[in-house]
VOMINU-340240 format. One line per 2 residues: number of its first residue (from 1); their letters; for each residue x, y, z of N, C-alpha, C. Coordinates in Angstrom, 1 decimal. Layout:
NUM) A) X Y Z X Y Z X Y Z ~ ...;
END
This chain:
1) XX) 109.4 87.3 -130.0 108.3 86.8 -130.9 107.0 86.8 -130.1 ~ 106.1 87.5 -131.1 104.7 87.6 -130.0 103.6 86.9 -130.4;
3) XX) 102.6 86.6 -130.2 101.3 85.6 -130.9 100.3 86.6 -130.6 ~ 99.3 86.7 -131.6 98.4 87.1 -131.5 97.2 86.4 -132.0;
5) XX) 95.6 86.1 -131.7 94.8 85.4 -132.7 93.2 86.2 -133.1 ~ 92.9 85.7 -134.3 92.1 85.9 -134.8 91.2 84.6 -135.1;
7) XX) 89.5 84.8 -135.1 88.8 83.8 -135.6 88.1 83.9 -137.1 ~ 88.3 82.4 -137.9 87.7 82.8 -139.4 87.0 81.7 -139.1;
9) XX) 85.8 82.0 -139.5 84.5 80.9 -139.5 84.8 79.9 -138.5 ~ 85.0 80.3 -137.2 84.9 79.2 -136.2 86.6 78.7 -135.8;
11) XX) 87.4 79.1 -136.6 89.0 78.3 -136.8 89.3 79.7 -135.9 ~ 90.1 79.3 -134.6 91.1 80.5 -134.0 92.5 80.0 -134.8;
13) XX) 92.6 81.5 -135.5 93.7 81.3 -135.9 95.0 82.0 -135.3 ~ 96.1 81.2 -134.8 97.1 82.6 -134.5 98.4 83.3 -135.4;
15) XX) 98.3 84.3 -134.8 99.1 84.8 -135.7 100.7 85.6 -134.9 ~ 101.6 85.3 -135.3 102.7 85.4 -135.0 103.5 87.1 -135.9;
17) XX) 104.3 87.4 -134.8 105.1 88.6 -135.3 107.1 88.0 -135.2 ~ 107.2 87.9 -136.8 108.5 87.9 -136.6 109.3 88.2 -137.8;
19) XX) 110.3 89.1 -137.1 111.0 90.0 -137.8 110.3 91.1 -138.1 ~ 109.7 91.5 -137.4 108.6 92.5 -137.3 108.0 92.7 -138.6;
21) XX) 107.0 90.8 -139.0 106.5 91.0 -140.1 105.5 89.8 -139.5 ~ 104.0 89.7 -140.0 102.8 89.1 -139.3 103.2 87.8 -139.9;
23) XX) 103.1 86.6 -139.5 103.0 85.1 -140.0 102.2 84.7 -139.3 ~ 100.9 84.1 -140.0 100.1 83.3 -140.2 100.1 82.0 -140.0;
25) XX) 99.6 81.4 -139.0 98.9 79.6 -138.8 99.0 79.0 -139.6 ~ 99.3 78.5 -140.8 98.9 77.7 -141.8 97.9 76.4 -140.9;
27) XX) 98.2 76.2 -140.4 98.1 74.8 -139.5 97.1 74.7 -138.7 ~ 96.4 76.3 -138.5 95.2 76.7 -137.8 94.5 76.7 -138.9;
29) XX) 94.9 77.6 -139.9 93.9 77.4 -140.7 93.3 76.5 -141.4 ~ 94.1 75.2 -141.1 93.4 73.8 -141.8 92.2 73.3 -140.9;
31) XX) 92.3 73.7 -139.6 91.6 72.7 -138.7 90.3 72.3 -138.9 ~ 89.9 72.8 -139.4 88.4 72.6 -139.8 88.0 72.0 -141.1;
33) XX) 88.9 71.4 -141.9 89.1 71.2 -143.6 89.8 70.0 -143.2 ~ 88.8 69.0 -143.8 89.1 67.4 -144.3 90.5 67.6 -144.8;
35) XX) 91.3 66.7 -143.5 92.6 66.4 -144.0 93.5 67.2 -143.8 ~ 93.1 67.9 -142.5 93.6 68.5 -141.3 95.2 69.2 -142.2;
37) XX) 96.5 68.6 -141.6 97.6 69.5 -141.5 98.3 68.7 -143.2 ~ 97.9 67.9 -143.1 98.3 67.1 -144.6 97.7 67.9 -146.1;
39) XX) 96.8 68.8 -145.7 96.9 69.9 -146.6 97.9 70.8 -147.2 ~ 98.4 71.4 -146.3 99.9 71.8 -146.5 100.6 71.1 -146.8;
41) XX) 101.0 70.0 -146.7 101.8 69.3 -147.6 101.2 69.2 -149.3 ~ 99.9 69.2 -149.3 99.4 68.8 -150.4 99.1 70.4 -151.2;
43) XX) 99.4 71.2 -150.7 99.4 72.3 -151.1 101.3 72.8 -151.7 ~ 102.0 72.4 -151.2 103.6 72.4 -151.4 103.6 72.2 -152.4;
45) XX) 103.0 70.8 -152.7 103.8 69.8 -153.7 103.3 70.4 -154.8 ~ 102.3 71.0 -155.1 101.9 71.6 -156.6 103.0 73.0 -156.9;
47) XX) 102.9 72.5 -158.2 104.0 73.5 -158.9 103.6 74.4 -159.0 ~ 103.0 74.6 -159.3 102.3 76.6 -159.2 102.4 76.9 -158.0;
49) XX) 102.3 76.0 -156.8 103.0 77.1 -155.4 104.3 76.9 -155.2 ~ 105.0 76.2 -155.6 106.4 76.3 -155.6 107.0 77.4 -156.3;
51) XX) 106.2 77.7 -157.6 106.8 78.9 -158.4 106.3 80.3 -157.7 ~ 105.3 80.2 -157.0 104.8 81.4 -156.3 105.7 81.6 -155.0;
53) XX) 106.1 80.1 -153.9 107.1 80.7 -153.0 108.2 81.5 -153.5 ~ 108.8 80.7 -155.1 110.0 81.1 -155.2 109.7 82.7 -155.6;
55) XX) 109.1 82.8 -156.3 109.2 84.2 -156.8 109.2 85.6 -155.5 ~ 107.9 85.1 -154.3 108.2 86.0 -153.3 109.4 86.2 -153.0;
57) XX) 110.2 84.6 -152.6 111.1 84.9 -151.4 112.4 85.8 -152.5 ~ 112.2 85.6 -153.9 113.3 86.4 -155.1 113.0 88.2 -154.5;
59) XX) 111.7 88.2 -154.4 111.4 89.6 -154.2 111.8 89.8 -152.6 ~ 111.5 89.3 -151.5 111.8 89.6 -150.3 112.9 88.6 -149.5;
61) XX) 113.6 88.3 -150.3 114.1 87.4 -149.5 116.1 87.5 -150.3 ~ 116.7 88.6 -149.6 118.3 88.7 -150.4 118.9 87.2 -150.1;
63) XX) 118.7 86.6 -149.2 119.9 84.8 -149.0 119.0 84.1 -149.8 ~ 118.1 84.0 -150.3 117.3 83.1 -151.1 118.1 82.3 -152.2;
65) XX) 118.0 81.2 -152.1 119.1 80.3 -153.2 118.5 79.7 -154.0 ~ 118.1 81.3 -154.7 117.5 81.1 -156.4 118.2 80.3 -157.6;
67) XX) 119.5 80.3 -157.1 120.1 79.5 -158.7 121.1 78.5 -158.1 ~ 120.7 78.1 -156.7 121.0 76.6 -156.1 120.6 75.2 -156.4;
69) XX) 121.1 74.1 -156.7 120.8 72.9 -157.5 119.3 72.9 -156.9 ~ 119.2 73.0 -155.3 118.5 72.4 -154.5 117.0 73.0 -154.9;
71) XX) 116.9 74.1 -155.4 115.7 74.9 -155.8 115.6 74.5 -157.4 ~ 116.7 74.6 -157.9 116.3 73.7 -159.1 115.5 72.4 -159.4;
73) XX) 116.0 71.4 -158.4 115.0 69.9 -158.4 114.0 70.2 -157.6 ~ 114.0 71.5 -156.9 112.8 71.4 -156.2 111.7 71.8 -157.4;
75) XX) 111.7 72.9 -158.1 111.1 73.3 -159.2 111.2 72.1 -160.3 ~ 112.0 71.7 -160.8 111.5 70.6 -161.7 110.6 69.5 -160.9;
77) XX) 111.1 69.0 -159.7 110.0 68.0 -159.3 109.1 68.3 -159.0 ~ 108.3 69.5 -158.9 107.1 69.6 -158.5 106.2 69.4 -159.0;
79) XX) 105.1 69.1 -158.7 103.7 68.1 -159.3 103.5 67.0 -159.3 ~ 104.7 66.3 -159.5 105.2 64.8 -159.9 104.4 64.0 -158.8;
81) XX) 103.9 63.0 -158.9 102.7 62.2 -157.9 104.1 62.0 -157.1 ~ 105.0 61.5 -156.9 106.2 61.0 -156.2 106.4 62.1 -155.6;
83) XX) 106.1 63.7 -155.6 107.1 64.7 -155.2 106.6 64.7 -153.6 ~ 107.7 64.8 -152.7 107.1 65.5 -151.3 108.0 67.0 -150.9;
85) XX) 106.8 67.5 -150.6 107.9 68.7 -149.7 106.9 69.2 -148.5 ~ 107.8 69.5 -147.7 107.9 70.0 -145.9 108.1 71.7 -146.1;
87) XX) 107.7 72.0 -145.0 108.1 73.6 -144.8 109.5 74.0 -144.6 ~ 109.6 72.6 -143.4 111.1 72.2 -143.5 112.1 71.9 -144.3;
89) XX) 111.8 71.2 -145.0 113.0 70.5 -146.7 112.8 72.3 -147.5 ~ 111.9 72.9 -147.4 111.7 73.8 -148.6 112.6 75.2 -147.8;
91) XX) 112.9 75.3 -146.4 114.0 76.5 -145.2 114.8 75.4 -146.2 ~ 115.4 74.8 -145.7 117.0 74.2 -145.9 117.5 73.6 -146.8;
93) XX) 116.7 74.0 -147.8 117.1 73.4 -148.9 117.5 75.0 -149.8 ~ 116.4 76.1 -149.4 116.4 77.4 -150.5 117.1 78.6 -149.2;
95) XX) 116.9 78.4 -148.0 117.1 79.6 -147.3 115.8 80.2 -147.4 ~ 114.7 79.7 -147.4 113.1 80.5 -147.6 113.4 81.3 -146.0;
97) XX) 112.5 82.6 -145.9 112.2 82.9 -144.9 110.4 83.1 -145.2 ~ 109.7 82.8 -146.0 108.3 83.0 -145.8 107.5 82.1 -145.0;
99) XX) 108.2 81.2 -145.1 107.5 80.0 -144.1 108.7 79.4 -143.0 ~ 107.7 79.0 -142.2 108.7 78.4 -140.6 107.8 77.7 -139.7;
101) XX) 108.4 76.7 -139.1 108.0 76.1 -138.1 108.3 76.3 -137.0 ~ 107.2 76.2 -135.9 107.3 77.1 -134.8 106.9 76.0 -133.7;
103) XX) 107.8 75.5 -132.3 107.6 74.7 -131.4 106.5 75.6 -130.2 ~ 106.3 74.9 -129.7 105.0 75.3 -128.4 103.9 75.6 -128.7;
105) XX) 103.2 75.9 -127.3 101.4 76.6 -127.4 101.2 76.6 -128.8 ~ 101.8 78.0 -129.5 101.1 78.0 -130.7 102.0 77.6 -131.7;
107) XX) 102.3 76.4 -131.8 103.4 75.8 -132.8 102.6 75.4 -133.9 ~ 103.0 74.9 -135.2 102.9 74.4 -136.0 103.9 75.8 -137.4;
109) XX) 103.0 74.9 -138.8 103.8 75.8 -139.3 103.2 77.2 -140.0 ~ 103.9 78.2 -139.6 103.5 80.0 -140.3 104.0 80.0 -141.7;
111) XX) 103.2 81.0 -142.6 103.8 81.3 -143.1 103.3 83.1 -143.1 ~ 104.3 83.9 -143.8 104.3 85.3 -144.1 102.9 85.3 -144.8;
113) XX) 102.1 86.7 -144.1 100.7 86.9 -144.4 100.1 86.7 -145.9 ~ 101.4 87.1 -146.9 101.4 87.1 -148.4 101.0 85.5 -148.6;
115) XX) 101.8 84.9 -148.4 101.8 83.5 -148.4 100.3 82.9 -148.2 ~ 100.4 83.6 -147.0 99.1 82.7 -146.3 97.5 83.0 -147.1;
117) XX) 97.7 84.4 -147.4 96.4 84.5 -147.8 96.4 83.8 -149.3 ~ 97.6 83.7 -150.0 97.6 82.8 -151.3 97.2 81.2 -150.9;
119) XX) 97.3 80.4 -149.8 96.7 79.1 -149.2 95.5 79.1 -148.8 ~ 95.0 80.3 -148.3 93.8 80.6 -148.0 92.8 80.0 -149.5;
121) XX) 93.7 81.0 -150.4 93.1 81.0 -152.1 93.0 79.4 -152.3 ~ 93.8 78.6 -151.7 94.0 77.3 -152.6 92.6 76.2 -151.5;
123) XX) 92.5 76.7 -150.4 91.8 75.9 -149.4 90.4 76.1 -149.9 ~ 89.9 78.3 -150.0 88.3 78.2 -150.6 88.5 79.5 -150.5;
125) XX) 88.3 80.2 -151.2 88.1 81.7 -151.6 87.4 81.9 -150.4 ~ 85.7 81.7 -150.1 85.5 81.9 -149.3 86.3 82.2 -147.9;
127) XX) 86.8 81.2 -147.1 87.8 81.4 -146.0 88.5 82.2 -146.2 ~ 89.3 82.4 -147.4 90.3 83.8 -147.6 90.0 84.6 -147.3;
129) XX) 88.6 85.3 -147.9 87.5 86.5 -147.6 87.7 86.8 -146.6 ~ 87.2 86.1 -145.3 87.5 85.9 -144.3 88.5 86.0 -143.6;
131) XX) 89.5 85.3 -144.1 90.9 85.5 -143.3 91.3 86.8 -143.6 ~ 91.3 87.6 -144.6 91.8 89.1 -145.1 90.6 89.5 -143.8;
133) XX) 89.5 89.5 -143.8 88.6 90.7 -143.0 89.2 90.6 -141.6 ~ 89.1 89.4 -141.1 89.6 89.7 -139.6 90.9 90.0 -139.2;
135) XX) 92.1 89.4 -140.5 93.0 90.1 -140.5 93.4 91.9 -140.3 ~ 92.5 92.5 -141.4 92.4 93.8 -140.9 92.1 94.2 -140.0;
137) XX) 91.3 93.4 -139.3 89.8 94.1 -138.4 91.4 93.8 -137.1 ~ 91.9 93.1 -136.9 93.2 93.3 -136.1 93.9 94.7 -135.8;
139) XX) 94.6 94.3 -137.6 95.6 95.6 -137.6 94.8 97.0 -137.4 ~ 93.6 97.1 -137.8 92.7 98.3 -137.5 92.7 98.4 -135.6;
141) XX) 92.9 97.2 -134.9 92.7 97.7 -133.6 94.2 97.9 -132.7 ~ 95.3 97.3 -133.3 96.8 97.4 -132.9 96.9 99.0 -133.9;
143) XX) 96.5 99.3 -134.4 97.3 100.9 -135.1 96.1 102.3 -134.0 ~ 95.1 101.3 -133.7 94.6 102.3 -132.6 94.6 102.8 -131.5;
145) XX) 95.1 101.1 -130.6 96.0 101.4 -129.7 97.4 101.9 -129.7 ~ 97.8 101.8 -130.6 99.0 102.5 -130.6 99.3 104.3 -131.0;
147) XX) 98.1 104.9 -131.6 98.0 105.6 -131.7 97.8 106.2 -130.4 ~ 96.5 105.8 -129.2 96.3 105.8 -128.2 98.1 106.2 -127.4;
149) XX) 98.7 105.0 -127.9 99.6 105.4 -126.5 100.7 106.5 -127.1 ~ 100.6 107.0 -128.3 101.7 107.7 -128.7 100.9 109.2 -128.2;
151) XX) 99.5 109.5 -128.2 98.9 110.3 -127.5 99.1 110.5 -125.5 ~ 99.2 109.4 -125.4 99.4 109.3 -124.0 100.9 109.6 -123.4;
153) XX) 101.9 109.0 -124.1 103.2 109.8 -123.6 103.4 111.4 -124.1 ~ 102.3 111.9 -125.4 102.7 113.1 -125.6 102.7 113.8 -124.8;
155) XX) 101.0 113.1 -124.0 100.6 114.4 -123.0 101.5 114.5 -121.6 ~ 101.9 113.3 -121.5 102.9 113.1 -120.2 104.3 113.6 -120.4;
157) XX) 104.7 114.3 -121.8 105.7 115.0 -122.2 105.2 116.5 -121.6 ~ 103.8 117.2 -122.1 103.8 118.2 -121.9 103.5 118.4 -119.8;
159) XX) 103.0 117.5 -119.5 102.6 117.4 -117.4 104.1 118.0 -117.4 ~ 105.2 117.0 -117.8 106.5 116.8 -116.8 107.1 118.4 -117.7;
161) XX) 107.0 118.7 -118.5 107.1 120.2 -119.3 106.9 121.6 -118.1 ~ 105.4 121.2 -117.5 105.0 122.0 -116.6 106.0 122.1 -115.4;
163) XX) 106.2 121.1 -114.9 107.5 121.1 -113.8 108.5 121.1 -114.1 ~ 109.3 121.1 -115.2 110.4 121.7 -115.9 110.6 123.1 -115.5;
165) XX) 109.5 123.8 -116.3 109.5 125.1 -116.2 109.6 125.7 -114.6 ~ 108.6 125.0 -114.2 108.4 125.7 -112.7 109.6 125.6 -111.7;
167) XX) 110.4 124.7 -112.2 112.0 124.8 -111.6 113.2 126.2 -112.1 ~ 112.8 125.7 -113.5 113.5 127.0 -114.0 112.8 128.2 -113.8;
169) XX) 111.8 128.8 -113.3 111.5 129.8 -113.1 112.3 130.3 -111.5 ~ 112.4 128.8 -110.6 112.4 129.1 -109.4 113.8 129.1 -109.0;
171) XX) 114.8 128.6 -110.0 116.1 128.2 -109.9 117.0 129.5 -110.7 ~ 116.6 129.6 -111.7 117.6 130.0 -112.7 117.4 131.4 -113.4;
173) XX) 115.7 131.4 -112.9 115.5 133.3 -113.8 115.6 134.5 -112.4 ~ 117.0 134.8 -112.7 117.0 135.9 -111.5 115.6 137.2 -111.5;
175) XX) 116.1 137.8 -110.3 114.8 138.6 -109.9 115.2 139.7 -110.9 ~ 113.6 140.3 -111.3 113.2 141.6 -111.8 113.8 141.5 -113.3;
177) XX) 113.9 140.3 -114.1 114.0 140.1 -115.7 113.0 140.0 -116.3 ~ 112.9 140.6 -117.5 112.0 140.9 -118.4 111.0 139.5 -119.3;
179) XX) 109.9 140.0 -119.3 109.0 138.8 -119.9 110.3 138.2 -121.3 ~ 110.5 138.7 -121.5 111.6 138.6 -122.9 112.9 137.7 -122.7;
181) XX) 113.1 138.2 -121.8 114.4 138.1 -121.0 113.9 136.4 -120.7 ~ 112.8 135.9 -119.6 112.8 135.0 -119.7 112.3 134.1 -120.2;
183) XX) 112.0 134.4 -121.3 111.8 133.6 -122.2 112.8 133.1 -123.0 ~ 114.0 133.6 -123.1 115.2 133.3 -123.3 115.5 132.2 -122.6;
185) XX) 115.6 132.6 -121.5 116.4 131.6 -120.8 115.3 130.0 -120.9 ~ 113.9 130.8 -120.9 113.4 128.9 -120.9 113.7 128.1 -122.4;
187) XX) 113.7 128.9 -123.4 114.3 128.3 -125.1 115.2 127.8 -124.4 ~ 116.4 128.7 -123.7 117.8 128.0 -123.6 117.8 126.7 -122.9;
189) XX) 116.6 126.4 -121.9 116.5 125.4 -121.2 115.9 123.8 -122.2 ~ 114.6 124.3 -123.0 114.2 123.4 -123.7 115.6 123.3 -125.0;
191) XX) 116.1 123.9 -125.2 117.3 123.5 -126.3 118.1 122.8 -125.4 ~ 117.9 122.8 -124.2 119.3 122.0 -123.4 119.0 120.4 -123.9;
193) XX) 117.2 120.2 -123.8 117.0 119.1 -123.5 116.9 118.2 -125.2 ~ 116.7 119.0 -126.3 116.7 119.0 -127.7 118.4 118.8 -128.1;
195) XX) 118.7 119.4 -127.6 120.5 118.5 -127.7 120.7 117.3 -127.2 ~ 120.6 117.6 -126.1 121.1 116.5 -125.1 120.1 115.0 -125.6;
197) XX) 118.8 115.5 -126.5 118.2 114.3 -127.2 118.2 114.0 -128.3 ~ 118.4 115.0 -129.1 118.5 114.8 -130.8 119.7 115.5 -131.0;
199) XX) 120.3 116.1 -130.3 121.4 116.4 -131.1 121.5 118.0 -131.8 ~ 120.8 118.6 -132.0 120.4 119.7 -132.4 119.5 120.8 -131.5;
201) XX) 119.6 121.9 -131.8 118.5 122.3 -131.7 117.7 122.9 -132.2 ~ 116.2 123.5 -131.5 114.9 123.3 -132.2 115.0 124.2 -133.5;
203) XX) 116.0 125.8 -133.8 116.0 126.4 -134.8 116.9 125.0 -135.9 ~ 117.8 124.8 -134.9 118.4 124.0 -136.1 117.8 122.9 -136.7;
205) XX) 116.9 122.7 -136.4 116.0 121.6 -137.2 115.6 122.2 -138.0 ~ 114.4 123.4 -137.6 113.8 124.4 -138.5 114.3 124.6 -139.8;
207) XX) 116.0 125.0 -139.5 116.2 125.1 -140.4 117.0 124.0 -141.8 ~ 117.0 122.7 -141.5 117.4 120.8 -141.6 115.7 121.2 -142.8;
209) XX) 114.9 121.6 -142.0 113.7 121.2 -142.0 112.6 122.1 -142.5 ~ 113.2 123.0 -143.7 112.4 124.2 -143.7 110.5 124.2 -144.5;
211) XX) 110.7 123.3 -145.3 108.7 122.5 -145.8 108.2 122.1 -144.4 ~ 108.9 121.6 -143.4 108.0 121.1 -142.8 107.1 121.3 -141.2;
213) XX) 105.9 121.3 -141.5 105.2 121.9 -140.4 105.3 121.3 -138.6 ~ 105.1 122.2 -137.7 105.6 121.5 -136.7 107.3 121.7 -136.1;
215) XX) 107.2 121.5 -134.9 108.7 121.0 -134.6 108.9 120.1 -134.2 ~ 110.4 119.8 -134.0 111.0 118.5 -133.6 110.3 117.2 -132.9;
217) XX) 109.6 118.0 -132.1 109.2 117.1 -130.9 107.9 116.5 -131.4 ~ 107.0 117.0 -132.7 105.7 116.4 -132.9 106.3 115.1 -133.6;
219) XX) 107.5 115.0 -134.6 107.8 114.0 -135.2 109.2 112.9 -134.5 ~ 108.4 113.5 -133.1 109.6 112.4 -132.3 108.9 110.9 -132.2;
221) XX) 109.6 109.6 -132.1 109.4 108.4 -132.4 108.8 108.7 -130.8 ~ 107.6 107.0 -130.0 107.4 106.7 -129.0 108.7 106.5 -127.8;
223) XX) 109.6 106.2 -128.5 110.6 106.1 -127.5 111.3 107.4 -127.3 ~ 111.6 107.8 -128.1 111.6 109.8 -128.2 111.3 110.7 -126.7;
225) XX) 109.8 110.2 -127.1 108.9 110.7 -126.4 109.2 110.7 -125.0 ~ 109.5 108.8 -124.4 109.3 108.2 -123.2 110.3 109.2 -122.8;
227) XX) 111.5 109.1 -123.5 113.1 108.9 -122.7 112.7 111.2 -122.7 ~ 112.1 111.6 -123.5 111.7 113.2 -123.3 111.2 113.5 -121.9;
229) XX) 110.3 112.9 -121.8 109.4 112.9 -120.4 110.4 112.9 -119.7 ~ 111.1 112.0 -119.5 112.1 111.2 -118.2 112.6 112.6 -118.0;
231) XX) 113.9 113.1 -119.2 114.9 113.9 -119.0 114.1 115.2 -118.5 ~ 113.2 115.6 -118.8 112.5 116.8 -118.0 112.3 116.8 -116.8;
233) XX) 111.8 115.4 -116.4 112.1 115.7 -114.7 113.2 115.7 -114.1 ~ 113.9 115.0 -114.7 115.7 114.5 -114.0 115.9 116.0 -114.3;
235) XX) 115.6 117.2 -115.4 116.5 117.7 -115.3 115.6 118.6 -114.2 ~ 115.1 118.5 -113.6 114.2 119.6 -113.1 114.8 119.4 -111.6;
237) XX) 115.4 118.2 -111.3 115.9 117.7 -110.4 117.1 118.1 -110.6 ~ 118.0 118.2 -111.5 119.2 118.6 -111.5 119.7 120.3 -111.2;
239) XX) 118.4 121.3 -111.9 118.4 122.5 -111.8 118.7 123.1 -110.2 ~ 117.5 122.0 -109.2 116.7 122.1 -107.8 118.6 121.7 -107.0;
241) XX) 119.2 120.9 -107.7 120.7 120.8 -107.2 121.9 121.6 -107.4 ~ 121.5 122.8 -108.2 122.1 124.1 -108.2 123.0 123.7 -109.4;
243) XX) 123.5 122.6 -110.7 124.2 122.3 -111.5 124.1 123.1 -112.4 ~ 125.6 123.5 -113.0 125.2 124.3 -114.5 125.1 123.2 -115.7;
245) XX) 124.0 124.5 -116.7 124.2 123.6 -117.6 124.9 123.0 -118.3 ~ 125.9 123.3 -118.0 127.3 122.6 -119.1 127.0 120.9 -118.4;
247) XX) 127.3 121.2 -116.9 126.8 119.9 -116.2 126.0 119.3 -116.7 ~ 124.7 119.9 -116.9 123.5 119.1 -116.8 123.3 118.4 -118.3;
249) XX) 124.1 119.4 -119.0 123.9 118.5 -120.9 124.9 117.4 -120.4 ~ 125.8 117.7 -119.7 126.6 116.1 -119.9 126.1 114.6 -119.4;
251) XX) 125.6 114.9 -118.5 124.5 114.3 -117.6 123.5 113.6 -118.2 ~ 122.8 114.6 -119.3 121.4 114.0 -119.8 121.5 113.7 -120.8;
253) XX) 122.7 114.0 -121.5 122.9 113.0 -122.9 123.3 112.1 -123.0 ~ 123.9 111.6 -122.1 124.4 109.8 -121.1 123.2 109.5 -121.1;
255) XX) 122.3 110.2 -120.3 120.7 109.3 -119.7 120.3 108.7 -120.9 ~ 120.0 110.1 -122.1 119.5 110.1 -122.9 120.0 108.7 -124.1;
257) XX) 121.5 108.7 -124.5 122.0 107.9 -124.9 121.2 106.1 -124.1 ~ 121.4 106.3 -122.8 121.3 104.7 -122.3 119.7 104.4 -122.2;
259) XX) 119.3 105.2 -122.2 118.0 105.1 -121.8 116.8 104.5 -123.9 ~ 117.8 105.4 -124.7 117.3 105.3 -126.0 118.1 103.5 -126.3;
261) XX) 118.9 103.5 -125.7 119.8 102.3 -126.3 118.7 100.8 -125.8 ~ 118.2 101.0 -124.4 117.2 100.1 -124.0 116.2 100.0 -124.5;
263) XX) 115.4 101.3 -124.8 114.1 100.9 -125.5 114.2 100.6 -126.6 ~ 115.2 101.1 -127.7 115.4 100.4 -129.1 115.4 99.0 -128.8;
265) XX) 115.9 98.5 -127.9 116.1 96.9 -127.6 115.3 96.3 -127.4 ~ 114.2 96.2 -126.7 112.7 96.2 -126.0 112.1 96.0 -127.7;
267) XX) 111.7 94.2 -127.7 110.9 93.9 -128.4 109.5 94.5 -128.7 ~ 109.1 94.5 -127.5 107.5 95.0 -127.0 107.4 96.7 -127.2;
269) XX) 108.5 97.2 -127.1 108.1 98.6 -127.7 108.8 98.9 -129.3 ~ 109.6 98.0 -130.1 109.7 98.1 -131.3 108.3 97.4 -131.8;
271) XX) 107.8 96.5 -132.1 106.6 96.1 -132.4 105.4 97.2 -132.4 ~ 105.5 98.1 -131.0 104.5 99.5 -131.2 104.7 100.3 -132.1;
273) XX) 106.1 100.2 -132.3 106.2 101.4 -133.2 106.6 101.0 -134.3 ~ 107.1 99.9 -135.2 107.7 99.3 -136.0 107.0 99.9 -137.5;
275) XX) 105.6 99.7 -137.1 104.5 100.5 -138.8 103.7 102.1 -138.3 ~ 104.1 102.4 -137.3 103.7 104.0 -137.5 104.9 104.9 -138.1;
277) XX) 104.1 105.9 -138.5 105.0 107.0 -138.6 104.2 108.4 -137.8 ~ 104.9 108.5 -136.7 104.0 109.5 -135.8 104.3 111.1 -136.1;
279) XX) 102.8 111.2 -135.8 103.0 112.6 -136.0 102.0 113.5 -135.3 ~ 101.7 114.2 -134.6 100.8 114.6 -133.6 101.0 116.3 -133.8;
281) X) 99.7 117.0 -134.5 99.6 118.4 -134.6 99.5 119.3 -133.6;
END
């Protein structure tokens, strides 16, 4: 789980990534508004936001315990001068996942962006305005850096490309073969590494893939990419050790396998990639 923050009229607000979905401060966002965190409570208790939690978490939420007693009295009691509800009573009582309470530095309680910018609505239109703008003005700078680095491993796909080749020129294309000839053999080389990574190769996508412009490798994910780079040099190293390729695909699609198995794992690089869809002409 990662924090990030943003400022609305003076209020640092932070903002949290979980389940690789943005949650909002509630709790920041009161700070500056008479009656600090006891807003949120006083925001719960009205029935029109009780019927607005329920209806998100119906739409995003499959464990949500829509036709549980416990969501039933919570919906009938709402409004009622006597009613109280917590972020907490409202998790354990319905299974909500829009809202949560969160311990440390930046503890208090989030809720899902949807959410929040609807409390936003209830605190002052104005600060909403606000919270939406710098909200974007964020995601406008995380979809650029990320763009940034999906450019930056491309190019470091095509460097380690360069020294691929120059092994197989020096290893594997015997003397006095035709421009034709080795060109063959380097397809055969870059399809070693198109198996041993995706499983196919580059015709056979072509043809998986016949609308679509580009090959394989422009629509490879960031991790794609990393674990691409890697196997080009290993294999450039493997060539320089005199291995055939039967060897060397067995070799790099282990790599390949362990190497994809870690970065899928890797919080910090699912998060990079979790809202792109890359694609580089």
């Amino acid at each position: 789980m990662t924090s990030r923050i943003i400022t609305v009229q003076g209020s640092v607000v932070s903002i949290a990534t979980r389940h690789e979905q943005d949650y909002i401060s509630l709790t920041d966002m009161v700070k500056n508004f008479d009656g600090g965190s006891a807003l949120i409570e006083q925001w719960l208790k009205n029935k029109d936001t009780v019927l607005f939690l329920g209806v998100w978490e119906q739409l995003n939420n499959p464990g949500f315990k829509s036709n549980s007693p416990e969501f039933e009295g919570i919906r009938f009691e709402a409004g009622r001068n006597s009613f109280f509800l917590s972020a907490k009573k409202w998790i354990e009582a319905t299974g909500a996942i829009g809202l949560y309470a969160k311990a440390g530095r930046y503890g208090g309680t989030y809720a899902h962006r949807d959410i929040a910018f609807e409390f936003g609505s209830w605190l002052s239109p104005e600060f909403k305005l606000y919270l939406i703008k710098e909200f974007q003005r964020l995601k406008d700078e995380e979809a650029s850096t990320k763009s940034l680095e999906w450019s930056f491993q491309r190019t470091l796909a095509k460097v380690n490309y360069k020294i691929h080749t120059d092994a197989i020129k020096e290893r594997l294309i015997p003397p006095r073969l035709t421009k034709a000839q080795m060109g063959i053999i380097y397809a055969s080389e870059a399809d070693l590494l198109n198996v041993a990574l995706f499983g196919l190769t580059a015709a056979e996508w072509r043809v998986a893939n016949p609308k679509t412009d580009g090959n394989m490798r422009d629509f490879a994910t960031l991790e794609q990419l990393v674990v691409l780079s890697n196997l080009e040099s290993i294999n450039a190293v493997l060539i320089h050790q005199g291995l055939e390729q039967a060897a060397r695909l067995m070799q790099l699609n282990a790599i390949a396998i362990s190497q994809m198995q870690s970065l899928l794992s890797n919080r910090i690089v699912k998060r990079l990639t979790s809202t792109s869809s890359l694609k580089e002409g």
